[in-house]
N, C-alpha and C positions, 0 to 999 in steps of 0.2 A: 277052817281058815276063816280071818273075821273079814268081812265084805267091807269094800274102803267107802270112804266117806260120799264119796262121789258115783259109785256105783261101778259096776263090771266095764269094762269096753265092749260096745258093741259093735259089731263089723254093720249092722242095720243102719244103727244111728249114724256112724260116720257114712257110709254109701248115701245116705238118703241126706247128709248135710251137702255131698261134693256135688250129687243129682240138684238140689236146690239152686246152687250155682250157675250151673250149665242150665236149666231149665229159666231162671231168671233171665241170664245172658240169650237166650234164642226166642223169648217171650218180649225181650225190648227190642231185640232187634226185629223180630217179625214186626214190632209197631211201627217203628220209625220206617221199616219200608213201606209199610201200608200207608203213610202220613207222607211220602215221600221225600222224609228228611233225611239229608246228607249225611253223611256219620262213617265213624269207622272205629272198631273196637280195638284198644290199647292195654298197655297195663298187661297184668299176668296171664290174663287170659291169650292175648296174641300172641304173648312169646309160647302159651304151651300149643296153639295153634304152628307156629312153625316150627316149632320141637319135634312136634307131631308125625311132622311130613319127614321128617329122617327117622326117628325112633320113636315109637309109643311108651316103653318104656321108660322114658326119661322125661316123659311130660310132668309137672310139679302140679296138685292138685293149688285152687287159688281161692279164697273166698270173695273177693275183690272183682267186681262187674267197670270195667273205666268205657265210657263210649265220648269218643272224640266229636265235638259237636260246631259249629259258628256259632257266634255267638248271636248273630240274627235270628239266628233257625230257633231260638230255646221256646218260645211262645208256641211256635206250629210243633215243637219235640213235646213240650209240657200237654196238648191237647192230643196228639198220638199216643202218649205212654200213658196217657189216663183215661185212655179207650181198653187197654191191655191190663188195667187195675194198677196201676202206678200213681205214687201219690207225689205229686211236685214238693221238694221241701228246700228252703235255701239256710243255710245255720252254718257261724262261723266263715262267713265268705266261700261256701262251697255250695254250688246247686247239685243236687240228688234229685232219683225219685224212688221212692221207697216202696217196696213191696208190697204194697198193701199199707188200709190205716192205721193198723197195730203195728206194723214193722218198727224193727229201728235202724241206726244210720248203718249198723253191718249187716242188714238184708237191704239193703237197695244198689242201686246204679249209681255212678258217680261219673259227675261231667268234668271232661279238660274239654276248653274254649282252644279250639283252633284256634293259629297266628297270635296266641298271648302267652305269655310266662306265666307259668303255674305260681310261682314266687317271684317277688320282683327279682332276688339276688340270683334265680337263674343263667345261665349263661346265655341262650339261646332259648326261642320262645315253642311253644308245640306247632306241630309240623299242622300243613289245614287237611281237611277231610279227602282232598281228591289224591293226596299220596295212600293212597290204598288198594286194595284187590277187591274182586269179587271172591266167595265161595259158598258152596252148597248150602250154609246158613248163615253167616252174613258178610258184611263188608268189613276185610281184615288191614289194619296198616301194613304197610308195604316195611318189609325188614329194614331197610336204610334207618326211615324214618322210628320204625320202633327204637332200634340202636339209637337212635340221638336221644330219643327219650328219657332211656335208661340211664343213658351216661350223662346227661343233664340233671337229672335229681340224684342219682349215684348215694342212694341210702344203701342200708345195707341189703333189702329186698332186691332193692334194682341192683346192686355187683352178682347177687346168687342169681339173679335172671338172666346176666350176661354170662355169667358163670356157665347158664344150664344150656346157652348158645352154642360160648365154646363150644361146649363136651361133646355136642353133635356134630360137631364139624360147619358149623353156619356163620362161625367168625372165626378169620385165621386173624395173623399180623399185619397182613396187608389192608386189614380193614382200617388201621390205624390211620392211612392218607387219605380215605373216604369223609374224615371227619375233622375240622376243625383243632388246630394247635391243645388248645385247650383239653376236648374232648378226648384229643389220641391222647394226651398222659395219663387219662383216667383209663383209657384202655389199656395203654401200655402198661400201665401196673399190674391188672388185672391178670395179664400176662406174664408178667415177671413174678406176679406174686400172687398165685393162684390159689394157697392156702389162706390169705389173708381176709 
């Protein structure tokens, strides 16, 4: 059998891509508490954090590190993460910090600014860092607030995140009056139209 262009799949290589993730994710946030900046992790990673707590099984691997920050705090964050080998980078109107000097923008950390809209045409702006939990390794957004997130940018990553909610039992229908006119019809669809 002729060997493909790209090589075998390796169950190493993948393991050791999803371990880089997670190890990324608990290496910036061990900074920012050591730096004692506020923060709370967003994005894929907190939804498979409370996936987690109902089903392990159903948690979606992510490569994507999002840490919710103020935007005061970024100076005292950029001097904590670069104690922990993080490199400050800002490109394209997005501050990062990158894993190291040689990394690129898909090995780093990615900041949303508490209390601003990721894009002006947002609906609603990110929720600020004290809607969050503590746990075992770091400070997690508090579910409400993820939920708004997701249904605010409502790509198609963020429907398969609310998706992967649902399927745990973590959003019913009733979640639809939790949230803003707006937001509950992006739910509601979700809902009605679960294949979509």
């Amino acid at each position: 059998m002729a060997k493909r262009a790209y090589g075998d799949v390796s169950w190493e290589r993948m393991s050791r891509a999803v371990e880089k993730v997670r190890q990324r994710l608990q290496r910036a946030a061990a900074a920012l508490e050591a730096g004692a900046v506020p923060y709370a992790v967003a994005g894929g990673n907190a939804v498979a954090a409370w996936v987690s707590r109902v089903d392990e099984a159903a948690v979606r691997n992510t490569r994507d590190v999002d840490i919710l920050l103020r935007r005061h705090d970024l100076s005292a964050a950029v001097s904590a993460m670069s104690q922990a080998g993080f490199v400050h980078r800002h490109a394209a109107g997005v501050e990062m910090f990158l894993d190291g000097p040689s990394a690129s923008a898909r090995d780093a950390v990615h900041v949303v600014f508490a209390g601003e809209k990721v894009r002006p045409d947002y609906l609603v702006a990110a929720p600020d860092v004290t809607e969050s939990e503590a746990t075992d390794t770091f400070r997690l957004l508090s579910l409400e607030a993820l939920v708004r997130m997701k249904l605010t940018s409502f790509r198609d990553r963020d429907r398969t995140h609310l998706r992967d909610l649902i399927s745990v039992g973590l959003l019913d229908r009733s979640w639809c009056e939790r949230v803003s006119p707006e937001l509950a019809a992006r739910l509601q669809n979700l809902f009605d139209n679960p294949e979509d």
